[in-house]
DRENFI-582192 format. One record per residue (C-alpha): residue in one letter; x negated, y, z. Coordinates in steps of 0.001 Angstrom, whole numbers, plus 500000, padded with zeros to 6 digits. Layout:
N
AXYZ
...
***
This chain:
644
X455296323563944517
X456382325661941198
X459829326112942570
X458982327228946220
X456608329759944608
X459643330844942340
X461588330930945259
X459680332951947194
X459019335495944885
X463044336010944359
X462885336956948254
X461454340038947160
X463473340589944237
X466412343423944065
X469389341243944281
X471994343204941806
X474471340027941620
X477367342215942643
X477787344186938904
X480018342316936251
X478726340929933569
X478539342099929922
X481398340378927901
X483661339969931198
X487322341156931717
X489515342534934320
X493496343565934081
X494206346212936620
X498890345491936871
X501251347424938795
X502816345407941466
X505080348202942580
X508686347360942081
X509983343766942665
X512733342561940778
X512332339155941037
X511739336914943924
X511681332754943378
X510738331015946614
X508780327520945459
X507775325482948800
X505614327587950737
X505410330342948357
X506680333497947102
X506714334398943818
X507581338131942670
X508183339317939702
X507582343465940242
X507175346170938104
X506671343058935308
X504043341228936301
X503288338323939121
X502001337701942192
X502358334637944724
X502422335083948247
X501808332348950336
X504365331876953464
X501896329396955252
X498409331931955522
X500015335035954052
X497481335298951128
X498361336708948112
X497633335642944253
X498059337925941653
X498163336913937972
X497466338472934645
X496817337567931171
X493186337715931563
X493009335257934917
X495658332587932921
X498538334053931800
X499784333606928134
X500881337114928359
X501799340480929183
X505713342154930374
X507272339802932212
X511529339800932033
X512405336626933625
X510917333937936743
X512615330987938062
X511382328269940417
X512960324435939503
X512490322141942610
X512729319130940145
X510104319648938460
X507731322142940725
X507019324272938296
X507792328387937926
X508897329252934394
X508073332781933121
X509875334111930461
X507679337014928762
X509203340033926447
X508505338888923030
X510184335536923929
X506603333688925117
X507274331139927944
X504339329973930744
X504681327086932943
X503010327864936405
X502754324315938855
X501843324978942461
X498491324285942174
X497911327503939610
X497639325210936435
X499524327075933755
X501206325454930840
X501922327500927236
X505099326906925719
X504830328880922978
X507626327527919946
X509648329777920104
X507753333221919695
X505734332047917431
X508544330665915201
X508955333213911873
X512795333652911513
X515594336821911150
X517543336039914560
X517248338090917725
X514993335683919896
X515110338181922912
X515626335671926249
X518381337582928497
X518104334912931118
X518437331742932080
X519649328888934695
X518172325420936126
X519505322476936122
X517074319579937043
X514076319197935152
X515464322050932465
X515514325342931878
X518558326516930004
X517400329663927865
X520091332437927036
X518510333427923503
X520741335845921728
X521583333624918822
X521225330539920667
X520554328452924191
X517638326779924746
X516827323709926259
X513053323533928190
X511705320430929579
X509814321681932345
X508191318876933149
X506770317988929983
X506609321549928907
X508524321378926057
X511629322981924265
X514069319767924063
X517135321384922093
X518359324454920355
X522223324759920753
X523822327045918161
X527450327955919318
X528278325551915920
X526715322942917846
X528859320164919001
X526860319961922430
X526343323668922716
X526585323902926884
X529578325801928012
X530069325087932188
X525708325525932970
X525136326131936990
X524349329790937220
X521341330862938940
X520889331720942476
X519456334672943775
X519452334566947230
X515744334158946953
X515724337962946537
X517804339543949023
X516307336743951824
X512877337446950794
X513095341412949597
X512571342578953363
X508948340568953318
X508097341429950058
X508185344957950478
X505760344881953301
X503209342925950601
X500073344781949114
X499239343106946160
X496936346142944877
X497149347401941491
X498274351215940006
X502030352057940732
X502955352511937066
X501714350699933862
X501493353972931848
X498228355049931173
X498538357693928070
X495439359828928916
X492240358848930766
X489097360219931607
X486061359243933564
X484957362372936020
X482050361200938216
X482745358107939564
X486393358057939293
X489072357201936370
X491579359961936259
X494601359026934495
X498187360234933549
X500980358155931981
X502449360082928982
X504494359773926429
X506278362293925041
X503727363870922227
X503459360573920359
X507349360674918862
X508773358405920885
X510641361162922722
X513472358393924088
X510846357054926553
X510583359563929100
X507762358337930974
X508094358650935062
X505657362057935953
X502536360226936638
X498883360459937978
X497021358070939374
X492936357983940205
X490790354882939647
X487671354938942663
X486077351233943582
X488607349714942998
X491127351212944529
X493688353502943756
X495035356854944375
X498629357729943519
X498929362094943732
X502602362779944726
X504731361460942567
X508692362535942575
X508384366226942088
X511683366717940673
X513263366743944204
X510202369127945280
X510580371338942099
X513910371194941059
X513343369764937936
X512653366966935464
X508622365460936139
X508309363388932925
X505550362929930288
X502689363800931519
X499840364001928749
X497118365714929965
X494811367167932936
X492085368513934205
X489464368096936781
X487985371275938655
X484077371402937771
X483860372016941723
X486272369931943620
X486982366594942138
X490264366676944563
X491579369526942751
X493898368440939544
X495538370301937230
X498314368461935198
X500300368714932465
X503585367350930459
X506522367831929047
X508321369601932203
X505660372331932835
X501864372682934860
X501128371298938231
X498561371994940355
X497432368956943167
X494882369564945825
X493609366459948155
X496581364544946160
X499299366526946889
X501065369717945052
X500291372806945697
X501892374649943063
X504282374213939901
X503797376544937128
X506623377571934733
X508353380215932630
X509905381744935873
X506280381889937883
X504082382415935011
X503350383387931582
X504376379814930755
X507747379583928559
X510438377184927450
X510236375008923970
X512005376911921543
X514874374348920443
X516906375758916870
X516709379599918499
X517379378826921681
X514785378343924760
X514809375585926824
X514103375413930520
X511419374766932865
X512313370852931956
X511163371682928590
X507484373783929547
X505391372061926615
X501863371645928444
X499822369315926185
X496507370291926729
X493952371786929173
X490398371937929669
X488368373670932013
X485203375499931146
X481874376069932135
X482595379147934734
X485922377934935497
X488751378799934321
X491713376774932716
X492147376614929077
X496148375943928589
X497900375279925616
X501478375781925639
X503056374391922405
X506287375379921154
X506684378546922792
X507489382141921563
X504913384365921575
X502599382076923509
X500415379434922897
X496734379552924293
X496552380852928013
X493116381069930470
X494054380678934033
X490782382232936148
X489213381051938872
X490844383685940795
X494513382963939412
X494649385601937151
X496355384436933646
X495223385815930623
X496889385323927291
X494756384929924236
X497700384055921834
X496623383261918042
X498891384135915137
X497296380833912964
X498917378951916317
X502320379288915248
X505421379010912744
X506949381454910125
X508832382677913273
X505754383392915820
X506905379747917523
X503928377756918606
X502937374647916899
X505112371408918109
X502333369367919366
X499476371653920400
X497130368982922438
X493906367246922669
X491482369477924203
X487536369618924078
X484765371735924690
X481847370747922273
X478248370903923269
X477798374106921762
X480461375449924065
X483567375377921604
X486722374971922479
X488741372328920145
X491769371077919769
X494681369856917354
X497982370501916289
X499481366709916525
X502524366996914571
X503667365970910938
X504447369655909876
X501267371547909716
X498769369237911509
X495690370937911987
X491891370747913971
X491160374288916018
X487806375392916785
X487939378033919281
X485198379992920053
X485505381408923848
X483414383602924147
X484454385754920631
X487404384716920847
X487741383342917302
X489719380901916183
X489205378342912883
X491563376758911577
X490580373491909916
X492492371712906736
X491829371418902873
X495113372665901653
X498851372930902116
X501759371618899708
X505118373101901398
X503972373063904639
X501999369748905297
X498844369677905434
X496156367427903478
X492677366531904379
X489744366438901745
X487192364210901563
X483676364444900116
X484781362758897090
X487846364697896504
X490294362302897786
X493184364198899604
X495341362614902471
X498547364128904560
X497235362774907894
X501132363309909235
X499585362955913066
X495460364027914110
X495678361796917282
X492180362088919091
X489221364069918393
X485581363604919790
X481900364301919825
X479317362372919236
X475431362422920360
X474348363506917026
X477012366364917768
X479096365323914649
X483315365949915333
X485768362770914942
X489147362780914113
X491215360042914258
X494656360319912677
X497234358305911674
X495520357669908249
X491853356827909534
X488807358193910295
X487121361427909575
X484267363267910635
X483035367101910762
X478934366824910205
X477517368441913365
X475719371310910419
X479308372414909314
X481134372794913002
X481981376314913288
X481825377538909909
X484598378968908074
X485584375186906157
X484608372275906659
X485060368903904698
X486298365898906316
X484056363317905654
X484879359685905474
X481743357135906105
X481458354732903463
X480686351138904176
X478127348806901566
X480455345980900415
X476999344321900139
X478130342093897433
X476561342691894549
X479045344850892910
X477143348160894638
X480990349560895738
X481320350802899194
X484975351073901315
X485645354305903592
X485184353404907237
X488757352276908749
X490746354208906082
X494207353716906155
X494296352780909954
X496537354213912536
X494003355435914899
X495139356798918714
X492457357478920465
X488166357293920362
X485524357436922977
X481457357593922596
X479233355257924524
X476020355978925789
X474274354022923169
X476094355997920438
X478599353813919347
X482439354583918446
X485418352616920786
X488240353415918258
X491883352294919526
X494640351869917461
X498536351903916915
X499074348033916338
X495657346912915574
X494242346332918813
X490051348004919841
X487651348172917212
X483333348803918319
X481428350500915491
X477716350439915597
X475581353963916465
X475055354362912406
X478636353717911150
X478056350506909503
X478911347591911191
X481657346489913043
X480550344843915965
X484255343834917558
X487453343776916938
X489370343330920104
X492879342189919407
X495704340483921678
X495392337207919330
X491406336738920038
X490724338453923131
X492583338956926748
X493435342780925803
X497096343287926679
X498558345153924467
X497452346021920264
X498893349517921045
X495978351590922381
X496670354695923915
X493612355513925339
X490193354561926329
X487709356022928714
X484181354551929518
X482748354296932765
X478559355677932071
X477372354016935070
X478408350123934926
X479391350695930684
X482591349071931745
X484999350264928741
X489132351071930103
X491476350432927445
X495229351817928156
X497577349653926374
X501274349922926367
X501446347041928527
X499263348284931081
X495028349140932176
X492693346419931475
X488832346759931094
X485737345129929101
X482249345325930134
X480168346160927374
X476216346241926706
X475920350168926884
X475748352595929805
X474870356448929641
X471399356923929316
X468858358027931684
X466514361387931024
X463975359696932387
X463123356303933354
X461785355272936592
X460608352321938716
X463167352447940658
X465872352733938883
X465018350320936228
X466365346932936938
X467844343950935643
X471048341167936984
X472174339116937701
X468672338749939284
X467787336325940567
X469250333650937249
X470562331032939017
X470427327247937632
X473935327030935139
X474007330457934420
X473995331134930950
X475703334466930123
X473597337588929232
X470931339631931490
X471201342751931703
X468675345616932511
X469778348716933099
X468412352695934242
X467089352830930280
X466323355670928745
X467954356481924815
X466701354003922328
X464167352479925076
X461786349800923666
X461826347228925605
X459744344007925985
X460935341061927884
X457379339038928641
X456935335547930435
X454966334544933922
X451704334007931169
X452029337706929401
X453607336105926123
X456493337599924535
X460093335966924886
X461950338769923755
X462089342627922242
X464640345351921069
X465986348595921430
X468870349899924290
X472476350656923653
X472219353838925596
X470912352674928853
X471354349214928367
X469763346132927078
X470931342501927075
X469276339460927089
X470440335749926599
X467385333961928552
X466033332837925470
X462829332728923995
X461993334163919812
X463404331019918829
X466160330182920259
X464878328176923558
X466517328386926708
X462912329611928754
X461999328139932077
X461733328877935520
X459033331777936331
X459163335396937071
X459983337315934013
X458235340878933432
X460471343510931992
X458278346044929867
X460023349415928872
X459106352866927361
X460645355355925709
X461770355813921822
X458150357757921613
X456403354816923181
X455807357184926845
X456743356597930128
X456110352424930558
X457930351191933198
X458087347457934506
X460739345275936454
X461014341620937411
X463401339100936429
X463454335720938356
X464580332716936674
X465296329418937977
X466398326505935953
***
């Protein structure tokens, strides 16, 4: 009788078993470009843009795969299908190898990247012949059992078996195939490259980068591509042939206040304008006040218009900076298309030439306008007041043009490269450079100087020292959640979560312990609503949902509930209620009134395992949620149904 009860009851629960759950993953791969096709029985697989997906010839459904549904890893170089032994061998770009059987199982074989050693182990293909896999390693070949899933032999060209008359591989799987693969939609972005991202409403803008981050060689396709429920908008891409010249690099954009469908963006090759996804206007030094890079006296042309940051303010207009330029640096485009210049003196060289990597732009709370000067000679935080239009220029001293950093104790740093800067909700300014973390206390932004402060850590162990907060990391990019809390990606050392206060590390997200793709992190942008955190690796977009969401101003019935709801028998990840207000009390109470659980929200967020004070899984029933404000106002109760 307990359970139909219980079972009635969740008839009139809000079913919110749709949302992820805290803790989960998702990749989000390109699937664009195939350059691979291996045709295993009844199916297709494609190896495009670098990643997989299997498309069944028999009921035309498609598989996709990623390292977070199975894969070992991420960039894939090489696929080939054996017939002997049924199984598709995937060669990855640091030398990693995956087994894939046509049933989805996937095998690791993972000797050979692992193994420590001074030779080249880059794979530059390979060939079949029964049950093996012959590896072309550049200072060796390979031998792979595919059927036991092991590496057999290592022939040196020394070695008195080395092969020298292998079968080469066919590829007429490819040009048979290519005419059906190109009429497959796996889903997916159509570029990997996600340098800059931002959440705007309900979508994920994004652009693709790279050129600011001195790995000029890479040159980027132009890129931007939108992020909406799941599915994806590409604005027109291949401008150079609209234009007339180079669309590389883009690094940044911006999103008109008024018309989410109207995108400015910017990059190395100049300022473009998209309305409804398509262009309606390129900006440059012949059309504009815009000008050239200024290259050892000489400027360079509209391939080389430096735009590395914009922002748009409150009454909308565009704040542009264009680095590198003579005689401009700082530009306002109106609302009604009027440009303004409001070049700075402090923005430039001994010769009036803007600063090399002018970028990162923010408007503060209070309205100011920030940015930094990105670059190993002279790199510098801006605070920009609009309004006055005055500028401060932020650094503790210069030795021969570099500048050095200051902290509270005294300790002096060349920071070489400032790569992100953000606010947090106690209004204090981060910086993350390529020598750590620093912070400009919310009561010092705008003054005349500042001091970067570094947070220092309790060892805890007795000896009463404390260590600065991340010092000496290589930090790319941060982003605030709603509950407070610092996302801080790296170069090389994967995602780290620091608590609302600064002292604790809650994660530490690398490729080694978690399904993130990539321990290059060059950016991160977090969804308010679900709390779902992006991460933009080198190798590609993949996501985390975490236990904070933006909170609400005011809590209500409606809006106040919990999932997945109702608990089904097995489940035992965390509940989550959402719709909280900031540092909510909440009180999770059983069917009798007594008290299971209690704690504050991350933002609008609070989790719960489905356990009791100590420890004990609790039992069927109808759980009350009881919430109210930080100030104890404003009690609001949902259900929970639980069925065991």
């Amino acid at each position: 009788m307990r359970r139909i009860v219980v079972l009635l009851l969740i008839a009139v629960c809000a079913l919110v078993s749709l949302q992820a759950q805290v803790g989960s993953w998702q990749a989000y791969m390109s699937y664009h470009e195939p350059q691979q096709i291996a045709k295993g029985g009844n199916n297709l697989y494609v190896l495009a843009s670098n990643s997989l997906y299997q498309y069944n010839l028999n009921d035309q459904s498609i598989t996709t795969y990623d390292k977070i549904t199975g894969l070992s890893d991420t960039y894939i170089t090489h696929i080939a299908w054996n017939n002997d032994a049924r199984k598709l061998i995937i060669i990855y770009q640091n030398s990693n190898i995956d087994l894939l059987d046509a049933n989805g199982n996937i095998t690791n074989i993972a000797a050979l990247y692992k193994k420590s050693m001074t030779d080249d182990k880059t794979i530059d293909s390979l060939t079949i012949d029964g049950i093996y896999a012959y590896l072309y390693v550049r200072f060796a070949i390979i031998k792979v059992n595919m059927q036991r899933g092991e590496i057999s032999d290592t022939y040196r060209p020394t070695h008195p078996q080395y092969p020298t008359s292998l079968p080469v591989l066919k590829t007429d799987d490819y040009d048979t195939n290519l005419p059906v693969v190109k009429t497959l939609q796996p889903g997916g972005p159509k570029y990997n490259y996600f340098y800059n991202m931002q959440f705007v409403g309900n979508r994920l803008y994004t652009v693709g980068g790279y050129f600011l981050s001195g790995a000029m060689d890479l040159h980027r396709p132009g890129t931007a591509q939108i992020l909406q429920n799941d599915e994806w908008q590409i604005l027109e891409d291949n401008l150079q042939t609209i234009t007339g010249y180079s669309y590389l690099d883009n690094n940044c954009f911006a999103v008109d206040p008024f018309n989410e469908n109207h995108i400015f963006v910017g990059g190395r090759c100049g300022l473009y304008e998209f309305l409804d996804g398509k262009l309606s206007k390129y900006y440059n030094k012949d059309n504009s006040p815009l000008k050239g890079a200024v290259d050892r006296g000489k400027q360079l042309d509209n391939s080389y218009i430096l735009i590395n940051g914009l922002k748009f303010d409150k009454n909308e207009s565009l704040w542009i900076l264009n680095s590198q330029a003579d005689h401009v640096n700082l530009l306002e485009l109106t609302k009604e298309g009027e440009w303004v210049d409001h070049y700075q003196q402090e923005l430039t060289n001994e010769n009036n030439i803007g600063l090399t990597g002018l970028s990162n732009m923010m408007i503060d709370s209070r309205g100011y306008l920030w940015f930094v000067n990105s670059n190993w000679e002279k790199p510098t935080v801006f605070c920009y007041d609009i309004w006055l239009d005055g500028l401060k220029s932020y650094y503790s001293y210069s030795v021969n043009g570099e500048n050095y950093f200051t902290n509270q104790d005294g300790v002096s740093y060349n920071v070489s490269y400032i790569n992100a800067i953000s606010e947090d909700r106690d209004h204090n300014i981060w910086l993350g450079t390529a020598k750590g973390l620093f912070m400009i206390a919310s009561d010092e932004v705008g003054q005349s100087k500042v001091t970067f402060q570094q947070i220092k850590v309790p060892r805890n162990d007795g000896s009463n020292f404390a260590d600065y907060l991340m010092n000496g990391v290589n930090i790319s990019c941060i982003a605030i959640d709603g509950g407070n809390r610092k996302w801080i990606g790296t170069n090389g050392n994967g995602v780290y979560l620091i608590s609302a206060d600064n002292m604790e590390q809650i994660y530490h997200f690398t490729t080694e312990n978690s399904p993130l793709l990539s321990n290059n992190i060059e950016s991160i942008a977090i969804d308010p609503t679900s709390g779902k955190v992006y991460f933009g690796t080198f190798n590609g977009l993949c996501s985390y949902v975490s236990d904070a969401t933006e909170p609400a101003e005011e809590m209500e019935k409606d809006n106040v509930y919990a999932y997945p709801n109702p608990v089904e028998p097995g489940y035992t990840g965390l509940i989550t209620v959402t719709g909280l207000s900031f540092d909510a009390d909440v009180k999770i109470l059983s069917p009798s009134g007594k008290l299971v659980s209690q704690g504050r929200s991350n933002g609008g967020t609070y989790t719960w395992d489905g356990c009791d004070l100590h420890g004990n899984r609790v039992v069927s029933g109808v759980y009350m949620v009881a919430v109210a404000t930080s100030e104890g106002k404003s009690g609001v109760v949902s259900k929970i149904a639980i069925v065991r």
